[in-house]
Structures are given as C-alpha cells and as structure tokens.
VOSELUM-407231 format. One record per residue (C-alpha): x, y, z; residue in three letters. Coordinates in Angstrom, 2 decimals. Example, Ala and Ser with C-alpha at 12.3 -4.5 7.8 and 13.67 -1.06 7.14 Angstrom:
REM VOSELUM-407231
+---------+---------+---------+------+
!      px !      py !      pz ! resn !
+---------+---------+---------+------+
!   12.30 !   -4.50 !    7.80 !  Ala !
!   13.67 !   -1.06 !    7.14 !  Ser !
+---------+---------+---------+------+
//
This chain:
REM VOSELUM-407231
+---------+---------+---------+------+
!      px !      py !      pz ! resn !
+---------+---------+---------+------+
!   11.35 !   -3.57 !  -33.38 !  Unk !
!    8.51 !   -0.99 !  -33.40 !  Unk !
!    6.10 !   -3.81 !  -32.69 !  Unk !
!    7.83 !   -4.88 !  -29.81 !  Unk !
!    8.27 !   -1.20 !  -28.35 !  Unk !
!    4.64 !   -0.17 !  -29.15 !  Unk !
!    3.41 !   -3.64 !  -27.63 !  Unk !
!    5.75 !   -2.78 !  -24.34 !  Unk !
!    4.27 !    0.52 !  -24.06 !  Unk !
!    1.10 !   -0.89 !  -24.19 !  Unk !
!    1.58 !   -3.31 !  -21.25 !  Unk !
!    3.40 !   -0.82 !  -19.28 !  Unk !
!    0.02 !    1.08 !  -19.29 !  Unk !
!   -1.95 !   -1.53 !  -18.95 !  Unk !
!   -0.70 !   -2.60 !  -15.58 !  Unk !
!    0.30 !    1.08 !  -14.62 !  Unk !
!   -3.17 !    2.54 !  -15.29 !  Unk !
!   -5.50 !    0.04 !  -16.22 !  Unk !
!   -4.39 !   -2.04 !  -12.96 !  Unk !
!   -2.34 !    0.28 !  -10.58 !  Unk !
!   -4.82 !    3.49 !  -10.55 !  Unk !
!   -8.38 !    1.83 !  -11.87 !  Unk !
!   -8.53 !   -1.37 !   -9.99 !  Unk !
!   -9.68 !    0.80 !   -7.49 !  Unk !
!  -13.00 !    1.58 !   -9.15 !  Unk !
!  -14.15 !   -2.21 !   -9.08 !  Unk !
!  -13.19 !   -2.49 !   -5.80 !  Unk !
!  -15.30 !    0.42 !   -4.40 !  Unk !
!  -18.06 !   -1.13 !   -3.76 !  Unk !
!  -16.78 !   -4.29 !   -2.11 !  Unk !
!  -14.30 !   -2.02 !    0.12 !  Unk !
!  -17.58 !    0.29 !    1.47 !  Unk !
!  -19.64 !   -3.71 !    2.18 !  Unk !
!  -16.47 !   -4.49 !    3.94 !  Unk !
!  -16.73 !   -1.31 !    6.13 !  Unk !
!  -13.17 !   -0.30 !    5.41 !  Unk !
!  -14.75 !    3.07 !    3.41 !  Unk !
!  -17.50 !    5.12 !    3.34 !  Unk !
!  -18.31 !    6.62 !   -0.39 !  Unk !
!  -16.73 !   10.31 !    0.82 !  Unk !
!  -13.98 !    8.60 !    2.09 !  Unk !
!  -13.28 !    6.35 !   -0.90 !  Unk !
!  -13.46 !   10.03 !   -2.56 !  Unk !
!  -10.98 !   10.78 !   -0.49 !  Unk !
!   -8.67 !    8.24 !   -1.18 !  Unk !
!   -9.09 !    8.56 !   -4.87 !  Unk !
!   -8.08 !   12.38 !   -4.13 !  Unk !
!   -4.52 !   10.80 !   -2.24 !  Unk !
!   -4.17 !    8.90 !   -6.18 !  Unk !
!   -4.49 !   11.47 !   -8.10 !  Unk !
!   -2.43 !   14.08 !   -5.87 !  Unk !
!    0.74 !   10.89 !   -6.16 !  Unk !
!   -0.04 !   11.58 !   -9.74 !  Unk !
!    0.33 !   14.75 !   -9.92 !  Unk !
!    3.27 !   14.21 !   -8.23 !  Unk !
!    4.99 !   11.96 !  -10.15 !  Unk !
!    4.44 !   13.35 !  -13.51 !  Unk !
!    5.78 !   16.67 !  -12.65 !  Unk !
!    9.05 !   15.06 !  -11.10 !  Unk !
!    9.12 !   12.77 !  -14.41 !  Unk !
!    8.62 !   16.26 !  -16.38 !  Unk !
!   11.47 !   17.81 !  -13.82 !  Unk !
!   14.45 !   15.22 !  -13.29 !  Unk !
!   17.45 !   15.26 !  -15.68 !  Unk !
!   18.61 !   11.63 !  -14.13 !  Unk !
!   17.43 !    8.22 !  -13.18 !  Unk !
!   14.47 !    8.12 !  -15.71 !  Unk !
!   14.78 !    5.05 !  -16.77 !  Unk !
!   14.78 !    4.01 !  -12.86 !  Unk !
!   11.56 !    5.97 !  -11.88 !  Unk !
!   10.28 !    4.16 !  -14.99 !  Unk !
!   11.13 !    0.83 !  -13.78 !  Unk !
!    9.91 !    1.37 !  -10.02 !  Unk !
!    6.95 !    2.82 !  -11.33 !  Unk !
!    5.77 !   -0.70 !  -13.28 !  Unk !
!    7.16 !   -2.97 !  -10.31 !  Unk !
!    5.49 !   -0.06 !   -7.95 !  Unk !
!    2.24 !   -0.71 !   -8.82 !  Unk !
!    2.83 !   -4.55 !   -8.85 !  Unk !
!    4.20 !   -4.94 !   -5.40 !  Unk !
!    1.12 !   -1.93 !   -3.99 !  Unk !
!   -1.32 !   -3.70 !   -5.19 !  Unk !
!   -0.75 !   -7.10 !   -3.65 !  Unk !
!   -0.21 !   -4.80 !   -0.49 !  Unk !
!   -3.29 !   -3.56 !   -0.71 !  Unk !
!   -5.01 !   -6.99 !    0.00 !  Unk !
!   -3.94 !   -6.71 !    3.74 !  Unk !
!   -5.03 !   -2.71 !    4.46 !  Unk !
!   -7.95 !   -2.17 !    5.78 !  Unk !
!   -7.96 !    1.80 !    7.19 !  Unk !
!   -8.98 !    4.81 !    5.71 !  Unk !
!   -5.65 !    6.15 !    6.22 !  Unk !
!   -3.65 !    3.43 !    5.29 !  Unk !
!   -5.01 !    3.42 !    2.05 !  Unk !
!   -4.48 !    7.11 !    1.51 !  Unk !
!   -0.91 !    6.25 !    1.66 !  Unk !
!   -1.27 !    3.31 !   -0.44 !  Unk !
!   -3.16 !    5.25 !   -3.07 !  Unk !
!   -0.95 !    8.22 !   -2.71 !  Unk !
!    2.34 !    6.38 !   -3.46 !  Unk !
!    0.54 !    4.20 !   -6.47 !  Unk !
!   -0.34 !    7.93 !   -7.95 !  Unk !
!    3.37 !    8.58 !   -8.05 !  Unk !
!    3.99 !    5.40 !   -9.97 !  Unk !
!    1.71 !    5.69 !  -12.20 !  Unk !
!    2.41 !    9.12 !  -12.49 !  Unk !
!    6.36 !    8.56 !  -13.63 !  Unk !
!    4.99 !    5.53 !  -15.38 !  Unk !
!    2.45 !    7.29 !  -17.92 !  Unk !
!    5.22 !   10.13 !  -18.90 !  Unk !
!    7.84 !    8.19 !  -19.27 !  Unk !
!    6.00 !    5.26 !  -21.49 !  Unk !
!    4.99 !    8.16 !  -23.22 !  Unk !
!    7.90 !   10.31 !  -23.93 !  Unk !
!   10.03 !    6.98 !  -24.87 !  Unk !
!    7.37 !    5.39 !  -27.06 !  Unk !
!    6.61 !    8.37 !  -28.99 !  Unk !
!   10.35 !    9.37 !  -29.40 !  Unk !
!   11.61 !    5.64 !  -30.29 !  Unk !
!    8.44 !    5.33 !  -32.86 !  Unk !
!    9.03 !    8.35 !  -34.73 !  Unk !
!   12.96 !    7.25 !  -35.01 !  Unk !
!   11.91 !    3.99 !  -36.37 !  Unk !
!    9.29 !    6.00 !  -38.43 !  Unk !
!    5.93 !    4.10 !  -37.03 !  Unk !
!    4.75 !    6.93 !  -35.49 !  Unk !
!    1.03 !    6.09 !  -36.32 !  Unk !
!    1.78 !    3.18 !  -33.56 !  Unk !
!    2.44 !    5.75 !  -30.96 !  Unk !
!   -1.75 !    5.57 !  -30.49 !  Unk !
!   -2.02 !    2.02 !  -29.73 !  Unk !
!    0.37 !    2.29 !  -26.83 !  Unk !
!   -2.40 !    3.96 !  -25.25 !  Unk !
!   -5.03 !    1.35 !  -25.89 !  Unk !
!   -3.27 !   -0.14 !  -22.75 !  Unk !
!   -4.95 !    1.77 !  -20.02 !  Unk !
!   -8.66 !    0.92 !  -21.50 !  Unk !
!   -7.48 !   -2.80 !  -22.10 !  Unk !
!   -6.09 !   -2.96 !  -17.87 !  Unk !
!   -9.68 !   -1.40 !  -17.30 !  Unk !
!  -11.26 !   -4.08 !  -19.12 !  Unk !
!   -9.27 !   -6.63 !  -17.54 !  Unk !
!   -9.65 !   -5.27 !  -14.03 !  Unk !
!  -13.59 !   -5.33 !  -14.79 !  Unk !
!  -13.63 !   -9.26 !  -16.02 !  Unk !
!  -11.78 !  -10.16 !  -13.35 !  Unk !
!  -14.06 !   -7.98 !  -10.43 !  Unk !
!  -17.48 !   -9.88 !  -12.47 !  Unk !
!  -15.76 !  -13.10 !  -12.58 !  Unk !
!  -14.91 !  -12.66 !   -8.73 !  Unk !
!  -18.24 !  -11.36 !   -8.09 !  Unk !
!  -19.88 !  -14.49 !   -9.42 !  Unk !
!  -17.08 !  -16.26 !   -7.03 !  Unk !
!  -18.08 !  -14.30 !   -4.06 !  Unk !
!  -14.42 !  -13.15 !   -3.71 !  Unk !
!  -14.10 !  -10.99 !   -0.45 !  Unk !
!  -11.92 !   -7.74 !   -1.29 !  Unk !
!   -8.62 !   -8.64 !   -0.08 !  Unk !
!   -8.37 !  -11.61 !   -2.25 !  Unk !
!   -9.20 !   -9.82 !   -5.17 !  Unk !
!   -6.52 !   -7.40 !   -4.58 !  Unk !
!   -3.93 !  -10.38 !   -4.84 !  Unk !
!   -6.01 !  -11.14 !   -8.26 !  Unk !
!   -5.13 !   -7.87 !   -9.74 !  Unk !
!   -1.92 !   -8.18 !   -8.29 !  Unk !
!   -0.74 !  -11.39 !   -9.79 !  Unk !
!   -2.28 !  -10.23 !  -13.20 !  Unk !
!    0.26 !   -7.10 !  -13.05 !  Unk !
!    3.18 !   -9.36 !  -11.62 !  Unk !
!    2.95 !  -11.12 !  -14.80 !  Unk !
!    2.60 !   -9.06 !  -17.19 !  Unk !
!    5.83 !   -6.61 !  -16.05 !  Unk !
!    7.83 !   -9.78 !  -15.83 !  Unk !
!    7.56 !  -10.45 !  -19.70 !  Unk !
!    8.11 !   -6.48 !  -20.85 !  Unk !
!   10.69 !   -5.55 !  -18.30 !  Unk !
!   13.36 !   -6.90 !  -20.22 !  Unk !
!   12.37 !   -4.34 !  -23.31 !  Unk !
!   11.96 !   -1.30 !  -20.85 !  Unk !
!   14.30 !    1.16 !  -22.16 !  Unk !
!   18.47 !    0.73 !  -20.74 !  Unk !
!   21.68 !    2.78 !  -21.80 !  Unk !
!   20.90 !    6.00 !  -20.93 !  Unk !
!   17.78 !    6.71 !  -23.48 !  Unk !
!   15.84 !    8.53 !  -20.82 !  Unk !
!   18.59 !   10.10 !  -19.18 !  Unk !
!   20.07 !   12.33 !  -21.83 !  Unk !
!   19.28 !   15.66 !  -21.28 !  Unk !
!   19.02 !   17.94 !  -24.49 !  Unk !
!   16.26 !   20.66 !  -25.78 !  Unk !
!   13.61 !   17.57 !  -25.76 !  Unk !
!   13.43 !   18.01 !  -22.09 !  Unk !
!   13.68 !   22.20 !  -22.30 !  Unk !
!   10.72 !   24.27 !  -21.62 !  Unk !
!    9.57 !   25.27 !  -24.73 !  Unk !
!    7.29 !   28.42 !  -25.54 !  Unk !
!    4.14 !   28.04 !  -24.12 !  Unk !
!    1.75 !   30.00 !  -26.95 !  Unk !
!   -1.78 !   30.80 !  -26.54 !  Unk !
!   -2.83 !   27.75 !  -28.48 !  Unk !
!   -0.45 !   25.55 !  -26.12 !  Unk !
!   -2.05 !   27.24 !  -23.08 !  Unk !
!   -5.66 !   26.49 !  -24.09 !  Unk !
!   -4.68 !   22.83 !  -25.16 !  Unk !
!   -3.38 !   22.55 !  -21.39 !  Unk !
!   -6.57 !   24.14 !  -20.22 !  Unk !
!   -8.36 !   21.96 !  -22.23 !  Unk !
!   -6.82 !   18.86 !  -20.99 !  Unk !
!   -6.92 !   20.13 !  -17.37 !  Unk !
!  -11.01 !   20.47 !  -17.81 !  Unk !
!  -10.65 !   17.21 !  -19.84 !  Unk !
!   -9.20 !   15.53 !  -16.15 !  Unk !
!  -11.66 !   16.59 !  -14.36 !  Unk !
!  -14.75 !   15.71 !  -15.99 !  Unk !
!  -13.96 !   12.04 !  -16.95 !  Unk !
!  -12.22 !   11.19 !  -13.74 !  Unk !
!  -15.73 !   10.68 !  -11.78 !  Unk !
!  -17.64 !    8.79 !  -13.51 !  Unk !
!  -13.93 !    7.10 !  -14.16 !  Unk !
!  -13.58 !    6.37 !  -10.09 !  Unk !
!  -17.39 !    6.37 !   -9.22 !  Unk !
!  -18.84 !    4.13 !  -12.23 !  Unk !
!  -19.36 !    0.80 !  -10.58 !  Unk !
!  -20.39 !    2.15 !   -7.22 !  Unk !
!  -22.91 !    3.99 !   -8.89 !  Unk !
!  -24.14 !    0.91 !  -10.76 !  Unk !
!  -23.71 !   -1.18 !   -7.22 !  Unk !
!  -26.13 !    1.43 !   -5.43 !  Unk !
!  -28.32 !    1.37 !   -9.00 !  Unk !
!  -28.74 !   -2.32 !   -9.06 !  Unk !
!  -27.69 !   -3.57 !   -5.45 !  Unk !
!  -27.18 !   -7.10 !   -5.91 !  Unk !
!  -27.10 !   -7.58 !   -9.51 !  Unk !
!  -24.54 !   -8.66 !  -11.93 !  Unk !
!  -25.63 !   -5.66 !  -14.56 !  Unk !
!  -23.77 !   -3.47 !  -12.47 !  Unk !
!  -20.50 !   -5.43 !  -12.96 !  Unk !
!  -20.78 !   -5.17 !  -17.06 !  Unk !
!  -20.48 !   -1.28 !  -16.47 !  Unk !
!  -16.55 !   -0.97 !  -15.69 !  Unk !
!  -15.49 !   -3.51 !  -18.36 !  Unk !
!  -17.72 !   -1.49 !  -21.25 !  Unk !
!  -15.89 !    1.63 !  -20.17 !  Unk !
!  -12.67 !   -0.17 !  -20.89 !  Unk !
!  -13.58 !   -2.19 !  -23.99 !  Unk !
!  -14.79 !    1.83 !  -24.92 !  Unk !
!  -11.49 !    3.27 !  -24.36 !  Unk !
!   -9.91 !    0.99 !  -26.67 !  Unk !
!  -12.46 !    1.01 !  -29.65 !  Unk !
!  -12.20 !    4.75 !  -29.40 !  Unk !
!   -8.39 !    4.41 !  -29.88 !  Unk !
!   -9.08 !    2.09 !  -33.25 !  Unk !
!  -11.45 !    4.52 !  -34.27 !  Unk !
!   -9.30 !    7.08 !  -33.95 !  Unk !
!   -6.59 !    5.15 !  -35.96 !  Unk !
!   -9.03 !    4.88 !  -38.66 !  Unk !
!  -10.39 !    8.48 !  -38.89 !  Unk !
!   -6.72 !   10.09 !  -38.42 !  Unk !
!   -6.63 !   11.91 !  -41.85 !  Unk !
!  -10.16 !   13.27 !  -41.18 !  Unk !
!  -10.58 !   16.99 !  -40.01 !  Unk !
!   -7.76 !   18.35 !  -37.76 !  Unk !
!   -6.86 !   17.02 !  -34.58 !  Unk !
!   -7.88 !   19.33 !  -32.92 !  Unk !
!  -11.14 !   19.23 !  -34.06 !  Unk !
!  -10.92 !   15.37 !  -33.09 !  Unk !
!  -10.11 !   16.19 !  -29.67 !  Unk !
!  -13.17 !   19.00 !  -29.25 !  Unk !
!  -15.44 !   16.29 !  -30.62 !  Unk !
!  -14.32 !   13.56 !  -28.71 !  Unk !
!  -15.00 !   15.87 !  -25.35 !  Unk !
!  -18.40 !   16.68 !  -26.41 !  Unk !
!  -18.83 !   13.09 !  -26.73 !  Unk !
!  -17.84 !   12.74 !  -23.42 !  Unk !
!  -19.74 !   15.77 !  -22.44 !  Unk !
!  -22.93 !   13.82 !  -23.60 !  Unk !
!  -22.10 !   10.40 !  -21.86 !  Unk !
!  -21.32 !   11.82 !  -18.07 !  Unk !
!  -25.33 !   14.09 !  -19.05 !  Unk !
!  -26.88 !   10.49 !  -19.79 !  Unk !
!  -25.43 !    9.30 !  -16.76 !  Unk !
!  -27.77 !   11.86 !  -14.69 !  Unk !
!  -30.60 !   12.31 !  -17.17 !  Unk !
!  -31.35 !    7.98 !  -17.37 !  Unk !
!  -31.40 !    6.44 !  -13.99 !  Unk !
!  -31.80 !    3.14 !  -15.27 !  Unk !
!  -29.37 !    0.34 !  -16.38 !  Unk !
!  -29.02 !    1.88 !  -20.30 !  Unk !
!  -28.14 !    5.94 !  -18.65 !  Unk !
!  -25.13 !    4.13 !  -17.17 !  Unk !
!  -24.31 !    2.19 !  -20.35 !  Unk !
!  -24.87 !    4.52 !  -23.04 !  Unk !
!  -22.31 !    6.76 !  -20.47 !  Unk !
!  -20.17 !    4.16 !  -20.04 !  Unk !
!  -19.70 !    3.85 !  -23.86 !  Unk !
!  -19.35 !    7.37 !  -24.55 !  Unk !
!  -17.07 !    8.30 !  -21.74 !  Unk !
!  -14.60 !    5.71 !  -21.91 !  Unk !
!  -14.39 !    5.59 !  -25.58 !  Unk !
!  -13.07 !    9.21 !  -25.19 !  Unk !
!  -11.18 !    8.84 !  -22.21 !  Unk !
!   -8.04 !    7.18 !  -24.14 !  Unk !
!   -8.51 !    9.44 !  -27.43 !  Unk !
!   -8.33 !   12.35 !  -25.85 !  Unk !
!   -4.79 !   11.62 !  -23.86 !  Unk !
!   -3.51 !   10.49 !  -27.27 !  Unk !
!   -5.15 !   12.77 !  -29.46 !  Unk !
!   -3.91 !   16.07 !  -26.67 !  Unk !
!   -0.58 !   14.90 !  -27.10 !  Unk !
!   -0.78 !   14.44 !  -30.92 !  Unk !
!   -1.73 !   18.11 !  -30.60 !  Unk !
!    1.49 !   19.20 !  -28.28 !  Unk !
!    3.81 !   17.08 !  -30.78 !  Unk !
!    2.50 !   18.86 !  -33.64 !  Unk !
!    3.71 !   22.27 !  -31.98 !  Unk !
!    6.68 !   21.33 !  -29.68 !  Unk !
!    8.18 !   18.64 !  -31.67 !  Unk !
!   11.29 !   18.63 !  -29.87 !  Unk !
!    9.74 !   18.95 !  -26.33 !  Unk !
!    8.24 !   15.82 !  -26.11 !  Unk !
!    9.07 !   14.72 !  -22.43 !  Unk !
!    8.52 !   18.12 !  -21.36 !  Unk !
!    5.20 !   18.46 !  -22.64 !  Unk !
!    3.92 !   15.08 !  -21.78 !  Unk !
!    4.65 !   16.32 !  -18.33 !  Unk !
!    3.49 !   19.49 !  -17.95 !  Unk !
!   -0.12 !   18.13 !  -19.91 !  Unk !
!   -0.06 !   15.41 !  -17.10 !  Unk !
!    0.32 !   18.02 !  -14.35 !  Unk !
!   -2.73 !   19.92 !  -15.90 !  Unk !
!   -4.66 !   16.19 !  -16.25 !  Unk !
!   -3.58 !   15.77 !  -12.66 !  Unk !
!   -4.90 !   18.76 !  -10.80 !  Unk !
!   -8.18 !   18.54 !  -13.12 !  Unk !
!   -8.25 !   14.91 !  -11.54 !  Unk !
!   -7.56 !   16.26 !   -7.76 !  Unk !
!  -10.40 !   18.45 !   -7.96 !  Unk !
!  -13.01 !   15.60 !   -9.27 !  Unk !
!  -12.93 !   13.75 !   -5.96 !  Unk !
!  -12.60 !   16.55 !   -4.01 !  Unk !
!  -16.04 !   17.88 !   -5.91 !  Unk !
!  -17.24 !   14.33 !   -5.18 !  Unk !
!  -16.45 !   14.42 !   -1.57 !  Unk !
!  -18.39 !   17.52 !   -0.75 !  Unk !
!  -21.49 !   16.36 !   -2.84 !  Unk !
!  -21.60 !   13.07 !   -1.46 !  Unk !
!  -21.29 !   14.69 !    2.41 !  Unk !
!  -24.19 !   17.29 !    1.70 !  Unk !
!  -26.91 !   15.53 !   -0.55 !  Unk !
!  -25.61 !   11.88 !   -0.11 !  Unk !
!  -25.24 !   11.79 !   -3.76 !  Unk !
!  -22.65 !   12.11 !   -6.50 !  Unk !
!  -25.23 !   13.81 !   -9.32 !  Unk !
!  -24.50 !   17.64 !   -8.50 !  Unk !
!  -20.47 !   17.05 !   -8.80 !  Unk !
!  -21.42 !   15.30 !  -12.25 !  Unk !
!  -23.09 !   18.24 !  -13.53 !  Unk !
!  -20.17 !   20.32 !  -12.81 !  Unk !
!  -18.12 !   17.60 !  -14.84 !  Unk !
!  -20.11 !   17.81 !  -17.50 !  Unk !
!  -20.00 !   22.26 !  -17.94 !  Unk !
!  -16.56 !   21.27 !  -17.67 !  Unk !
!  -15.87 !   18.57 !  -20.59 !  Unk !
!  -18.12 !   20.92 !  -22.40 !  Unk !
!  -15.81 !   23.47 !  -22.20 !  Unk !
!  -12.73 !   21.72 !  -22.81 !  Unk !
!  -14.32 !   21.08 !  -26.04 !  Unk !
!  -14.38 !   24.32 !  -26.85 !  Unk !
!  -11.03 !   25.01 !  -26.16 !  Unk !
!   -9.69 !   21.97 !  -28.16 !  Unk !
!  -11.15 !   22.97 !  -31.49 !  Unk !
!   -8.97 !   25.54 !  -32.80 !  Unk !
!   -6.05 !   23.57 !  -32.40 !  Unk !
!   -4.29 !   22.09 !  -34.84 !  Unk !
+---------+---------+---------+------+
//
C-alpha cells in the first residue's frame, strides 16, 4: 500500500510539474522561431504560471472542502491544457493558458503533498515521502527526451504540445483510480489550522521564498539559453533533460545521506550548491558553464522542496496541509518575481545574465537562512 501511494504521488508530480509547468521550458525556443513569443514575452508568460501557482496553492492551503476535487482537476487540468496549447498561438492567449495551468499545478503540488506525507507516516514509510518528489525532475527529464527526440524529428511546436499532452493523458489515466476518495482531504481538523509561525518557521519560509526565486530562471530560461548558445545544435537539447535526471539523483542522494548532519544544514548546503551552479552558468559561456549548472541546479531543485518541508514537519507536525501551503505561497511569489526580473533584463541589455546574478545573491542567502534549522 505505501508503494502504491508513494508511486501515485510520484506520477501526480510528474505530469503536474514535470509536464504541466516545465514543458514550457523546451518549448521556448521553438515558440520564439515560430514567432508566437519574443524572449520578454515568454518571461511574461512564465510570470502568468507562476502567479496561477501562487494561486492555487494558497486556495489549496485555504479551502476546508472539495480537496480531493481541486486535486483531481488539477492532474486532468494540466492534461487537457496542454493538448490545448498545441492550437494557441498569441501572446495573450497563452498568458491565460499558463495562468490557469499555474493553478493546477498549484492545487496539485499541495495536495500530493499534504496526502502523501500524511498517508506515509500512517502506514509508517515516511522515508518514502522523498521519492514522491523525484516526480517533478523525472516529468523534466521526460519532457527533455521527448523535445531532443522531436528536435531530431523536426517537430514544429504545436505538435509537440500534443506529445507532451498524450504522455500526461496516460499517465493520469493509470493513477487516477488511487487518487485519494472518502473524504481524506476534506476533513477539517488542527492539520489544516494555522499553527505558530516562530522565528525559525519564518526564516525557513524566507528561505524557501529566496529558494523560488533563484532556481526558477535558469529553471524556465535553461534551454533558450543553450538554443541562443549553440543555435542549431543538438548540445543544447541535452541541457533540460540533465537538469531533470539532476533533480532526481539529488533526491537519491538525499535518501542516502538522511542521517547525516541536520536537515537543515542539508537544505543550506543544497542552496549553496545551487548558488554555485546558476554563478557557472554566467562565469563559463561555453557548453560545460551550462552543464556543470545544469547539474548543480537541478540536483537541488527537488531536495530542497523535500528537504524545506522535512524541516516544517519536524516543527508543525500536525499542520501539514497548512504548511505545505503557506511554503508554496512563499515558493510562489519568489517564482513571480524571477520572470518579472527576467523580463526587465532581457528588455534593457537583451540578455538574461544581470537577473541571474540577482538569483544567485539570492540562493546564497537562502542558504544562510536554512542552516540553523533543524
């Protein structure tokens, strides 16, 4: 039974996040050849994601009823958006697209969250709780496969939409019948209270706020930055899968290391990591700045979510759903400002290396933050 919950948790992020938010990133650079963005507007579209996500975690964090529905429309969400997205082609229109895929992903990552951790820790697996989220670097790595595979193909950028679509269609059809049902969500009790927010619970949110915002550029920027690196070459396309395959390893090798130092201590090092991957990125222009970043930043991108709530558990046991939320919010708004950043650099210098210093003072200092926790 924990197998099968874990393994549903990890396939509701993997379509949620890996598919639903990140597809995006591969499809950057064919969506600016196809004239349907320019690279501040595809900031500005990523900034319509992450303000849905935003959105839909802090309603997810909010609601008292219809959990488990949100949960559900947030998996088939993403599904039936994607596909859609194969036949938009304005700026605008895929603002709105972006926007309402942010919500679902949004009321997808708490929930999977809350539910998994709470329904491991009753069948006392908890450890499994950080596999579930191997399942947004896995969707990343997928996503990436599938945009080199297509690139080899010459696939044009609405047909690889329905690629990414049909992958997620697929995938939600074999876990939706293990989503959570009966009510699991929907009980209200002091799990989904506020609980005392402490100094060390405000600078883990601060931390995870600054943690948002430094990862999510390279995050939404990495293979147009490879495509204007290495225009016409398939190097490029090896970028986004490495930053997935990352995100995973970094989850096993946080599995393995769990009873070393504190994990707070985990976390701090696992942002300074990532502190060191998005400098690379700027200080090596060639193919091995963007890899070396690639490795680095994705293989913290997934330990620090797990490793921030593993922190939060550890001092609001019983405010699980809560928590998860209001962490997301923080994640969120870090995320809103990254593209925002990324907007006004690209508009005024035409490139994306001053916002990316700015990400990297901030992952430094989310660091910081993270190491006195416990």
């Amino acid at each position: 039974m924990a197998i099968k919950v874990a393994l549903s948790g990890f396939l509701a992020l993997l379509v949620a996040m890996g598919i639903g938010r990140f597809a995006f990133t591969p499809q950057v650079p064919l969506m600016i050849s196809a004239g349907q963005l320019t690279l501040t507007g595809a900031g500005v579209v990523a900034t319509c994601n992450y303000l849905g996500y935003l959105l839909g975690a802090y309603d997810a964090m909010r609601s008292g009823n219809g959990l488990e529905k949100r949960l559900w429309l947030g998996l088939w969400g993403a599904v039936v958006l994607t596909l859609f997205s194969a036949i938009t082609h304005s700026l605008l229109a895929h603002c709105l697209l972006r926007l309402v895929i942010g919500v679902a992903s949004g009321w997808a990552m708490v929930l999977v969250a809350a539910w998994t951790g709470d329904r491991l820790v009753q069948l006392r697996r908890p450890a499994l709780s950080a596999a579930v989220f191997a399942g947004p670097g896995a969707g990343i790595m997928v996503s990436g496969l599938l945009a080199l595979v297509m690139y080899r193909h010459g696939v044009n950028v609405a047909d690889a939409w329905l690629v990414y679509g049909i992958a997620a269609l697929v995938l939600v059809a074999l876990i939706s019948p293990h989503l959570p049902r009966g009510g699991a969500l929907t009980r209200r009790g002091p799990r989904d209270a506020m609980p005392a927010l402490t100094p060390s619970l405000r600078n883990l949110v601060w931390s995870y706020s600054l943690a948002g915002f430094g990862y999510i550029l390279p995050a939404t920027f990495l293979s147009q930055m490879a495509s204007a690196r290495f225009p016409g070459s398939e190097t490029g396309h090896w970028v986004w899968p490495v930053f997935g395959a990352a995100g995973m390893a970094g989850i096993g090798i946080g599995i393995l290391t769990r009873h070393r130092l504190r994990a707070g201590q985990r976390l701090a090092l696992t942002l300074w990591a990532q502190t060191i991957g998005v400098g690379l990125m700027i200080a090596m222009p060639g193919v091995a700045g963007l890899m070396a970043g690639a490795v680095l930043t994705g293989g913290g991108f997934l330990s620090v979510v797990q490793l921030t709530l593993a922190c939060s558990r550890r001092q609001a046991p019983d405010h699980m759903r809560y928590m998860a939320g209001l962490l997301t919010c923080g994640y969120a708004v870090g995320q809103l400002a990254g593209p925002m950043l990324s907007s006004v650099s690209s508009s005024l210098t035409g490139r994306l290396e001053p916002a990316l210093m700015a990400a990297v003072a901030a992952l430094a200092l989310a660091g910081a933050l993270a190491w006195r926790q416990p």
